[in-house]
C-alpha positions as CSV (number, residue, x, y, z in Angstrom):
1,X,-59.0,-4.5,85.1
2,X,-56.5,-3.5,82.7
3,X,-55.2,0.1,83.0
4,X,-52.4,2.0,80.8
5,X,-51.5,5.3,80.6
6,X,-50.7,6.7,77.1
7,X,-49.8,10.2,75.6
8,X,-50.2,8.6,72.0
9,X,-53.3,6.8,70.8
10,X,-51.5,4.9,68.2
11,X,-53.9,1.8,68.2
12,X,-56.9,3.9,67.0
13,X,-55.2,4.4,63.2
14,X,-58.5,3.7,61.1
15,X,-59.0,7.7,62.3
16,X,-55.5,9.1,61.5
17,X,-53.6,10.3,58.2
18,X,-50.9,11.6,59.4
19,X,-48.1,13.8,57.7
20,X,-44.7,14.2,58.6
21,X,-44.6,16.0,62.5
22,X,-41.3,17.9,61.2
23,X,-43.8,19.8,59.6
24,X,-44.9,21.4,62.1
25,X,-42.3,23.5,64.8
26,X,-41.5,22.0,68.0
27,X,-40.7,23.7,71.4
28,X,-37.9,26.7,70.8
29,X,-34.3,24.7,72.7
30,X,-33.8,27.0,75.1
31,X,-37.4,27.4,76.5
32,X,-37.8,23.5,77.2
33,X,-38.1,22.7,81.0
34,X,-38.5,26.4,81.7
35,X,-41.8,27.0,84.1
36,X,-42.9,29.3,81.5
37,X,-42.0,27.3,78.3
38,X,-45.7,26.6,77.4
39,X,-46.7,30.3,77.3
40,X,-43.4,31.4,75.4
41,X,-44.3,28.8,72.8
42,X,-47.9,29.8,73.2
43,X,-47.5,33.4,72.4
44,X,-44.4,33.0,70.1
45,X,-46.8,30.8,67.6
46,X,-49.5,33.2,68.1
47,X,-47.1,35.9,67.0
48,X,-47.8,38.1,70.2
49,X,-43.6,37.7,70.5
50,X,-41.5,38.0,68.4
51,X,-38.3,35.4,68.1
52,X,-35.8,33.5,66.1
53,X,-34.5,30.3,66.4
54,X,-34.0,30.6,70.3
55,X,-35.8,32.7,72.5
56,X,-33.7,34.1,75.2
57,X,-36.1,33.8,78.5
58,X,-33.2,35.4,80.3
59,X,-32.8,38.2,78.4
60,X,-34.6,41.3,79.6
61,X,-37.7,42.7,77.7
62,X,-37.4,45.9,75.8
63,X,-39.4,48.8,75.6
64,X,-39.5,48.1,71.9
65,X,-40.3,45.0,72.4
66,X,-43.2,46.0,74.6
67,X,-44.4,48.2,72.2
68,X,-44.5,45.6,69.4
69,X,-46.8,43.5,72.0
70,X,-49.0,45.9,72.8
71,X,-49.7,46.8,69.1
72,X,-50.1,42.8,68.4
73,X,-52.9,42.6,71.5
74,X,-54.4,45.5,71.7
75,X,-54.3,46.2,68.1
76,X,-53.6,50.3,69.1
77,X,-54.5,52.9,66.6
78,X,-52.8,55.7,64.9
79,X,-53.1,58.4,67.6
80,X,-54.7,61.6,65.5
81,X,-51.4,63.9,66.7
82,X,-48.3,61.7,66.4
83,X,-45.7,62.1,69.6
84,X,-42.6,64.0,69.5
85,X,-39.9,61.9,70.4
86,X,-36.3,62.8,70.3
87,X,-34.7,59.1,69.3
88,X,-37.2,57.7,67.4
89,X,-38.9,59.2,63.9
90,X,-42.7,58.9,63.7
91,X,-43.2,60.4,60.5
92,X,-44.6,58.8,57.5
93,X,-45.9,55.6,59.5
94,X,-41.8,55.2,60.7
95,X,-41.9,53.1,63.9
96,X,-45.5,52.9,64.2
97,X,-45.5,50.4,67.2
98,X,-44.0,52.8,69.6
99,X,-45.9,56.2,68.2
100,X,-49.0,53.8,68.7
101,X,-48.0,52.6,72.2
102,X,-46.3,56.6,73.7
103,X,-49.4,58.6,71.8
104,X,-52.4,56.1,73.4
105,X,-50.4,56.7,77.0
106,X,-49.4,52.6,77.3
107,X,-45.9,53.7,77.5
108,X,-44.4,56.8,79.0
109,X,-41.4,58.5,77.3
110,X,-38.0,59.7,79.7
111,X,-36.8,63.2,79.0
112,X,-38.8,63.5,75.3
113,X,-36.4,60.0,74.7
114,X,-38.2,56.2,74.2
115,X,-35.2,54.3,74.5
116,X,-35.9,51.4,73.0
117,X,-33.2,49.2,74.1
118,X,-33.7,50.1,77.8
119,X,-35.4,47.0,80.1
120,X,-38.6,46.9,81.2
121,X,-39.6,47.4,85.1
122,X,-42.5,45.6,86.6
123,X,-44.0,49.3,87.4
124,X,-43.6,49.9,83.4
125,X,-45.6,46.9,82.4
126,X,-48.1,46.6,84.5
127,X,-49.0,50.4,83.8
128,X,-49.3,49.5,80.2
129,X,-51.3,45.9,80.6
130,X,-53.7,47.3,83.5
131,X,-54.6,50.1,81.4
132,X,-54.9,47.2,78.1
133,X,-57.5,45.6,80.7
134,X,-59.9,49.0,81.4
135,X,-57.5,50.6,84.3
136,X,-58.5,54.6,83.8
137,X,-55.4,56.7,84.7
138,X,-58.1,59.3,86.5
139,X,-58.7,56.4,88.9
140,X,-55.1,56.7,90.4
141,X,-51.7,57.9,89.0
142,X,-49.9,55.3,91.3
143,X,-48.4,52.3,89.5
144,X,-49.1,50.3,92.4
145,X,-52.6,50.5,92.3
146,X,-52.2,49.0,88.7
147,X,-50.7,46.2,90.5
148,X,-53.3,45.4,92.9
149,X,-55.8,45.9,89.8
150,X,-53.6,43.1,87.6
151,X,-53.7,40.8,90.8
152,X,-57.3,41.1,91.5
153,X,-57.7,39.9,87.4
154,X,-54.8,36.9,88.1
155,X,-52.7,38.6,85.8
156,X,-49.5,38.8,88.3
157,X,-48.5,38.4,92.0
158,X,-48.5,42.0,94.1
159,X,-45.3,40.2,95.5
160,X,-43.2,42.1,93.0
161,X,-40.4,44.6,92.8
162,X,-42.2,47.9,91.4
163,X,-38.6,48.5,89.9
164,X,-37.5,45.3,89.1
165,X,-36.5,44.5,85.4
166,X,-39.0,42.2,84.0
167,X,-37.4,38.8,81.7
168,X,-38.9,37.9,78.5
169,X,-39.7,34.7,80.4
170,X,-41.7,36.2,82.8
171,X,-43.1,39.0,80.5
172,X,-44.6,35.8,78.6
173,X,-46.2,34.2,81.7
174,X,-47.7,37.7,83.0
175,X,-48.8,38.6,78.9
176,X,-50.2,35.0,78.8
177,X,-52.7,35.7,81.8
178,X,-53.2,38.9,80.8
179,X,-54.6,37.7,77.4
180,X,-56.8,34.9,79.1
181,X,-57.9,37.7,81.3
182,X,-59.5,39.7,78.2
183,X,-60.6,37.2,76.6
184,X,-58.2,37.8,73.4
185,X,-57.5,34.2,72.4
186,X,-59.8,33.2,69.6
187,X,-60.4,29.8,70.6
188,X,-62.2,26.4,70.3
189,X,-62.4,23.5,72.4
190,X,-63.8,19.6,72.4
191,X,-62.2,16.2,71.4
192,X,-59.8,15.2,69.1
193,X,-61.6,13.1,66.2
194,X,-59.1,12.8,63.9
195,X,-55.4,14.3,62.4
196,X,-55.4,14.7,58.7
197,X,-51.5,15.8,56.9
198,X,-52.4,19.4,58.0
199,X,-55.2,19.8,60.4
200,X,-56.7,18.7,63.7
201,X,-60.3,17.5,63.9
202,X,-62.4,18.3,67.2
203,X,-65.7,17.7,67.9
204,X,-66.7,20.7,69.7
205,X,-70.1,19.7,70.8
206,X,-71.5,21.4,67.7
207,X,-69.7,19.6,65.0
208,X,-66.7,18.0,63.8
209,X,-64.6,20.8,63.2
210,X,-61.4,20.5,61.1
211,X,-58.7,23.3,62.0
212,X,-55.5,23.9,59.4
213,X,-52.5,23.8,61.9
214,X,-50.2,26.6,61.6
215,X,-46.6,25.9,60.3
216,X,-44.9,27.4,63.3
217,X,-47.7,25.5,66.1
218,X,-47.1,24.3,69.0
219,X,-48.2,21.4,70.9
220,X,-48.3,20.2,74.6
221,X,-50.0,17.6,76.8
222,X,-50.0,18.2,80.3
223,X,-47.6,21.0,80.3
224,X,-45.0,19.5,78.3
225,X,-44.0,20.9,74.4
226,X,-45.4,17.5,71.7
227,X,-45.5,16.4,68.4
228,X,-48.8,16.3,66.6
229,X,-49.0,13.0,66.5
230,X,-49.4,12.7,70.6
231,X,-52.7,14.0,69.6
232,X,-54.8,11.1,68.7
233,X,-58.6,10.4,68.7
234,X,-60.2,11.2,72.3
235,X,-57.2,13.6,73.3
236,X,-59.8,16.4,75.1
237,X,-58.3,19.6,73.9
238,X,-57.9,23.6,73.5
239,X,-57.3,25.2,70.5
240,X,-56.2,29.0,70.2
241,X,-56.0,29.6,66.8
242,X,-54.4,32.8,64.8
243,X,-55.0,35.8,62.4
244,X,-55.7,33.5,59.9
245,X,-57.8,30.9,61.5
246,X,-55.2,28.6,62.0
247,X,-54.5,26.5,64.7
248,X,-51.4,27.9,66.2
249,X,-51.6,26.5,70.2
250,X,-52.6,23.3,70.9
251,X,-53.2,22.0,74.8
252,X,-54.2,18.5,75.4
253,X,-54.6,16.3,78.4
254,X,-53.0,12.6,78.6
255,X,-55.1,9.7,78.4
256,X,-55.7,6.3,80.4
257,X,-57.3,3.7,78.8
258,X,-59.7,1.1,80.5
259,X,-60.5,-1.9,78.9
260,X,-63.0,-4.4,79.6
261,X,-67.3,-4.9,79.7
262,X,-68.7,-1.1,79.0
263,X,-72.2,-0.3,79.6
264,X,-74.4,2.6,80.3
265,X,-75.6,4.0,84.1
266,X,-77.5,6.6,85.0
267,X,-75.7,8.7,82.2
268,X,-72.6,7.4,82.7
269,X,-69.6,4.8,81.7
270,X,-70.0,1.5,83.3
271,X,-66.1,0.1,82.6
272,X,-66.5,-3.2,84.4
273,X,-67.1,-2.4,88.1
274,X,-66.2,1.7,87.8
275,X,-68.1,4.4,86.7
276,X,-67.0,7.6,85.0
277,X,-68.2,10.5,83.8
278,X,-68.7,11.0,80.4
279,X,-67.3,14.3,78.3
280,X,-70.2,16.5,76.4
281,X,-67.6,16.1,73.4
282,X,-66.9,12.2,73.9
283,X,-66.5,10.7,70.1
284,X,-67.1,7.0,69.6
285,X,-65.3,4.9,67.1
286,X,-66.9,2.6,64.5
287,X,-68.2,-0.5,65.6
288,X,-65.7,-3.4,64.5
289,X,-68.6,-5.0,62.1
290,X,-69.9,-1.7,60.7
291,X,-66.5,0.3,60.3
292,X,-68.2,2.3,57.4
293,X,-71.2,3.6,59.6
294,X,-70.9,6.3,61.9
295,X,-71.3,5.3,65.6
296,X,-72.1,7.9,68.1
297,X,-72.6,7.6,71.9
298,X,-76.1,8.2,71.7
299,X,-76.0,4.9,69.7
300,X,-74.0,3.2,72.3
301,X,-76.9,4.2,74.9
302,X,-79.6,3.3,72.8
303,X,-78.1,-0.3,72.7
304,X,-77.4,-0.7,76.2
305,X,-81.0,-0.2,76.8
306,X,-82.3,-3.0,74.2
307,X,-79.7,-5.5,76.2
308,X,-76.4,-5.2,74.5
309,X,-73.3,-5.7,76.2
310,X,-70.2,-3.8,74.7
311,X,-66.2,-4.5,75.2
312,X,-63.4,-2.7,74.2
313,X,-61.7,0.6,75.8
314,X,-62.4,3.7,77.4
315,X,-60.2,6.5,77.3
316,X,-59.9,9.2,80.0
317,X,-58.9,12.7,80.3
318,X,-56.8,11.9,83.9
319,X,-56.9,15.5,84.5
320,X,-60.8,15.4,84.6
321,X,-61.5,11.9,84.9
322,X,-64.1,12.1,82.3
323,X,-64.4,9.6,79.2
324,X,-63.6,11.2,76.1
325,X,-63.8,8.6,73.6
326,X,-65.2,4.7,73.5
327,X,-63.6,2.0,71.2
328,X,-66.2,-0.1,71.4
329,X,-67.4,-3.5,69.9
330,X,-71.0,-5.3,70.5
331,X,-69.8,-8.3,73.0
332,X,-72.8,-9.8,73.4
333,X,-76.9,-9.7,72.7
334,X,-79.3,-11.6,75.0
335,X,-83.1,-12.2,74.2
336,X,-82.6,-10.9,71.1
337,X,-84.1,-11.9,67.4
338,X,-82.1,-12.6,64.3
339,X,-81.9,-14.2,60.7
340,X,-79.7,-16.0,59.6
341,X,-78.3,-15.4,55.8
342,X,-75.6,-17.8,54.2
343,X,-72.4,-17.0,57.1
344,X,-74.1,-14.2,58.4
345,X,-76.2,-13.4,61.5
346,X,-78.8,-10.3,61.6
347,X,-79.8,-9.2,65.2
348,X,-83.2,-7.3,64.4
349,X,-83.2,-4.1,66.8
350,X,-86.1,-2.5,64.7
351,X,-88.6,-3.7,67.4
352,X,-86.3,-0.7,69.1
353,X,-86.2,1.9,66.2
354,X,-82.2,1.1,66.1
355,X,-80.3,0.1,62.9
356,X,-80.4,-3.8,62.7
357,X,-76.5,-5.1,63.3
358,X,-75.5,-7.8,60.9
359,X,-72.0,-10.3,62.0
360,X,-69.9,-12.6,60.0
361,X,-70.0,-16.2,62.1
362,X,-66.9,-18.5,62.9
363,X,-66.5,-21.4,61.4
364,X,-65.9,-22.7,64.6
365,X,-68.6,-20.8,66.4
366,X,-70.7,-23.0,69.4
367,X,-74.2,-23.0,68.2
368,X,-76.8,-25.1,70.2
369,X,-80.4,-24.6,71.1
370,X,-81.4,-23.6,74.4
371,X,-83.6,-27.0,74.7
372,X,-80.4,-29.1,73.5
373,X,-77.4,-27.6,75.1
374,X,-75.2,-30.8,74.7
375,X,-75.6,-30.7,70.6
376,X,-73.5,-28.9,68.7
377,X,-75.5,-27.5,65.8
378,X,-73.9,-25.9,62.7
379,X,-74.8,-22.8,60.7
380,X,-77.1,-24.3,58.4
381,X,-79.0,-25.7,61.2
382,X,-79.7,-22.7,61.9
383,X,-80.7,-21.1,58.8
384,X,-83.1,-24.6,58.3
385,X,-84.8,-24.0,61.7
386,X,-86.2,-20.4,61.2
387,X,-87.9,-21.6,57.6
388,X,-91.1,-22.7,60.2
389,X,-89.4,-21.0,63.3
390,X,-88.4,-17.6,64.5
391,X,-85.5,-17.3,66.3
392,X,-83.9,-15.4,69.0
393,X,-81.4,-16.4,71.9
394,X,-77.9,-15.1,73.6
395,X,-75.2,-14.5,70.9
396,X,-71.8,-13.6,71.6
397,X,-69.3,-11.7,69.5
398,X,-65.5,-11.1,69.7
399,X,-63.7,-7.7,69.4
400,X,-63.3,-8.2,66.2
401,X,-67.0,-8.2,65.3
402,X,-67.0,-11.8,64.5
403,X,-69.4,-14.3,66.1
404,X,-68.1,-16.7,68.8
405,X,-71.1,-18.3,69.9
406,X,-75.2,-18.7,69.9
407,X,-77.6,-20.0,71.8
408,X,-80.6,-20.1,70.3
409,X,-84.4,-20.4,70.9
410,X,-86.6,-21.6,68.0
411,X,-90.6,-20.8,68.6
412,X,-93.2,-21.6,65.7
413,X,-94.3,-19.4,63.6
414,X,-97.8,-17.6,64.4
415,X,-100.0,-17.6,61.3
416,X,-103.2,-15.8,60.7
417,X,-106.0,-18.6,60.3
418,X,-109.1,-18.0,58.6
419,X,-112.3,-17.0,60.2
């Protein structure tokens, strides 16, 4: 059994057009390697944050800062009487994040003053993101029990300092499950089909669903900040896309290809002597001697059942273990009828309500009858036997669709005498 481990399908390119990946913004320098650089990224791209060329996890978050947040997620309205606050105007829409954020109660002013500048505390935030996620400040005034309301929705870890000052780093991981907790993302998932210059194809069980990527997106496989281009054909992935309908966050798991005989069983993968499960969203390349015709893994079942024997690949999602795609070619046929047409063979599968699959033969192909094995027959043998015969037998193909071998069984045929 062979067995490889890739991030990069770069094997399958009759599926990829690919532009130039500098199009597209990698992982901000100073977040890379941080435990929290896949949500900074995340919600940078998604605009939730805010940031420049670096990011600076270390740095403490703002109360302005917060406040842009929260407008960005929770998309606050005007409050009908706009606050009074002694260091910041509010009239005439001036700083409407924080008149949004003080005059819908998210954030709590000190002496009549905001204070922008001044660092977040974990009691602060978790105030403002419990009551983002349905907290009612007549159930309790304490800040703790916002806490144990946030833990109980996996937003953050009751194991924190009430007054400690939160990083932007860690704002991002705690604002990251916060956002998965209510649902914000607007999101798709499946398998990667295809890359085009600008988008990412999935088929998301529904449909083959091309997303534009967003300038500033980010991709990562298994954790780790990517290029585009990781993302080939049978990469299983989610999308969260942005304001625009763009795909701004891009997760993806790696691959591990199996190559060798693939069959169906029992609704699942046969790779030689291993069977795997098999992803709803699973997309199936072209066979090798119909690259023009759409194959689809019902296809690839059907096939198995009228006796065909496939080769190629399987990829699979190693966090899952599922197959997500099949790179497949027809290996061989047995019992089977065909015609034979100048250096062509037609197997005829319509006894089986399937497509009829048509292969170029080798010059050097073995053919020999199945009541002659020792005699080496050529093409035109072949195509003279079946003017009085029909014929059927075992024929073999290589992964190139190309026909290696046949051997062939030539019956008389039956005609209709008269009464």
């Amino acid at each position: 059994m062979n067995i490889r481990k890739i991030a990069v399908v770069g094997a399958l390119s009759l599926f990829l057009t690919v532009g130039s990946a500098s199009a597209f913004a990698a992982s901000l320098e100073d977040t890379i390697g941080l435990a929290g650089e896949e949500s900074i990224n995340k919600l940078v791209a998604l605009n939730v944050f805010s940031s420049g060329a670096s990011f600076r996890p270390e740095d403490p978050l703002t109360r302005g800062e917060l406040a842009y947040i929260l407008n960005q997620v929770l998309m606050l309205e005007t409050p009908s009487k706009l606050p009074q606050i002694k260091d910041v105007a509010t009239a005439k829409g001036a700083n409407a994040n924080i008149a949004k954020a003080v005059g819908n109660g998210y954030i709590s002013l000190n002496n009549g003053k905001f204070h922008a500048n001044w660092s977040v505390t974990y009691g602060e935030l978790s105030k403002a993101l419990a009551y983002g996620l349905g907290f009612k400040p007549s159930w309790s005034d304490r800040k703790v029990d916002t806490f144990y309301y946030l833990e109980r929705k996996g937003v953050l870890s009751i194991d924190t300092d009430l007054d400690a000052k939160v990083t932007r780093e860690d704002a991002a991981v705690i604002i990251d499950n916060f956002l998965t907790a209510k649902g914000y993302f607007n999101a798709d998932e499946g398998v990667v089909s295809g890359l085009t210059d600008t988008g990412i194809i999935i088929n998301n069980g529904s449909a083959n669903v091309e997303y534009k990527v967003a300038k500033n997106a980010v991709f990562f496989i298994n954790g780790e900040g990517a290029e585009k281009t990781a993302f080939g054909p049978g990469t299983a992935v989610e999308v969260a896309l942005n304001a625009k309908g763009e795909a701004a966050y891009i997760n993806g798991g790696i691959l591990g290809l199996v190559e060798g005989a693939i069959t169906l069983s029992d609704g699942k993968v046969k790779i030689n002597d291993t069977l795997k499960n098999v992803n709803l969203n699973a997309v199936v390349t072209p066979l090798t001697n119909s690259p023009d015709k759409t194959f689809t893994f019902t296809n690839f079942g059907l096939y198995s059942a009228a006796g065909v024997t496939f080769g190629g690949g399987v990829y699979v999602n190693e966090g899952t273990d599922e197959v997500t795609m099949l790179n497949v070619n027809m290996a061989k046929a047995e019992g089977r009828a065909f015609t034979v047409s100048g250096n062509k063979v037609t197997l005829d599968f319509s006894g089986d309500a399937l497509d009829n699959q048509t292969f170029a033969v080798a010059e050097d192909a073995k053919i020999v009858l199945e009541t002659d094995a020792e005699k080496t027959l050529a093409l035109a043998d072949l195509a003279a036997l079946q003017t009085d015969n029909t014929l059927s037998g075992t024929i073999e193909i290589n992964s190139d669709g190309v026909i290696t071998a046949i051997t062939a069984k030539a019956e008389p045929k039956k005609t209709d005498k008269a009464e």
